[in-house]
N, C-alpha and C positions, 0 to 999 in steps of 0.2 A: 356407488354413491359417494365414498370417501373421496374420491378423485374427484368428484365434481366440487365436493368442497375445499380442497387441497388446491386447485386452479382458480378457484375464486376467489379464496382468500390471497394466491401470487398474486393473482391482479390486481386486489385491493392493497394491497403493500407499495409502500411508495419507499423507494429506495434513498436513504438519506445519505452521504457522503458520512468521513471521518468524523467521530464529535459528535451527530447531529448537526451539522455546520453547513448551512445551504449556500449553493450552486451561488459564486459570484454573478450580482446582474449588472451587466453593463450601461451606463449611462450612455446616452446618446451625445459624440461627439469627443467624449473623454478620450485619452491617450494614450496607449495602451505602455503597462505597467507602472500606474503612475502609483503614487502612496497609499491608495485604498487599496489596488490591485494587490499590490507585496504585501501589504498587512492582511489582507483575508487570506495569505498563502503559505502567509509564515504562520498564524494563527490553524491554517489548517494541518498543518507539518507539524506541527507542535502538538497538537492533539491526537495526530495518529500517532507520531514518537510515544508520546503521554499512553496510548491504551499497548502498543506495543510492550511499553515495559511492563506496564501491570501485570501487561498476560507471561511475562518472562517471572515477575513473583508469584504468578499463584501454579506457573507448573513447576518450579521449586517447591514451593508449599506443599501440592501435591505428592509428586516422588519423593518426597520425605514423609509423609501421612502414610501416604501408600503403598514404602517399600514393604514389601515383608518374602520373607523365608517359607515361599509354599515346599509343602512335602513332595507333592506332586510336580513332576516334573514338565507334566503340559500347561499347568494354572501358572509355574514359574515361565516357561516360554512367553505363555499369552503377555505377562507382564512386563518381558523387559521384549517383546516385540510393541507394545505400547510404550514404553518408556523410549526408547528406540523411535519411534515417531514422532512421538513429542520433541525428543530433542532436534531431531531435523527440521523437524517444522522452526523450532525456536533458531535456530541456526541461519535458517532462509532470515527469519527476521531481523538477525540481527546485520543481517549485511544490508536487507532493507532500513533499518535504523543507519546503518553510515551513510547511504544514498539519501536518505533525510536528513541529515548534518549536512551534506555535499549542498542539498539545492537548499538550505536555511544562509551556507555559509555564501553560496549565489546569491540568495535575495540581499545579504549586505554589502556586495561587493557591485550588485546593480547587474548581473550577469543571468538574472534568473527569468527564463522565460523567452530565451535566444536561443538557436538551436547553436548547440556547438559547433556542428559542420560548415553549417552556409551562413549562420549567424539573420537568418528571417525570424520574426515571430513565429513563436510553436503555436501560440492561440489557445485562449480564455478557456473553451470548452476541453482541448486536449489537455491542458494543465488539471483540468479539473476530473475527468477520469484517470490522469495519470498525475500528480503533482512532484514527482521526482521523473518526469519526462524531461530530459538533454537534447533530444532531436526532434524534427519536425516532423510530420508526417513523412513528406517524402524521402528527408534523409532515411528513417526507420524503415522506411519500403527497403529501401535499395539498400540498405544494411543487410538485410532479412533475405533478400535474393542473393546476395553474395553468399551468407553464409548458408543456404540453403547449397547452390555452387558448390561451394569447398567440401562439403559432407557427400 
């Protein structure tokens, strides 16, 4: 019975982007990246940057609260194998924070939302599950087959 609540409730969840910051809608006929586009994009980079750092202060916050000097030497493993991931996790983020500097410093230079390779539109909705997306779809295929290849 839990499970059938636990899938009802996924379904009813509506997945909201960074921020609470909903899904740019395209105007019909509009151009693509025009001044509304870059600003709902830098506002959403800005917001995920924004909850990125919070969560960089509150696992500071943490591992400072919650170092402590167990006796035991499994409660002390457990804790800096927890600390230990936290920081990796924060690690990953913060290289995702300069890839958010990268595509904010793209949208002032007019370059955001071109795929680096072939230089085609990446496209409204790819930006939008990916907003520090560089390539296109296809470029990323064939990126992703190569280095599948090489391995």
């Amino acid at each position: 019975m839990a499970s059938k609540k636990t899938t009802a409730a996924k379904s009813n969840t509506t997945l909201l982007p960074v921020g609470g910051i909903a899904p740019y809608k395209e105007k019909k006929g509009e151009t693509y990246m025009n001044k509304d586009q870059r600003e709902h994009f830098r506002t959403l980079l800005l917001a995920w940057k924004q909850e990125l750092m919070e969560e960089v202060d509150r696992t500071v916050g943490h591992m400072k609260e919650d170092a402590a000097n167990f006796a035991d030497p499994a409660d002390r493993a457990t804790q800096e194998e927890e600390f230990s991931l936290e920081l990796r996790t924060r690690d990953r983020e913060r290289k995702l924070i300069k890839k958010i500097d990268e595509a904010i410093n793209d949208i002032e230079a007019g370059d955001y939302g071109y795929c680096e390779a072939c230089g085609i539109e990446i496209g409204i909705r790819r930006l939008e599950a990916r907003p520090t997306a560089t390539l296109c779809i296809d470029c990323k295929t064939l990126q992703e087959i190569k280095e599948k290849q090489m391995a």
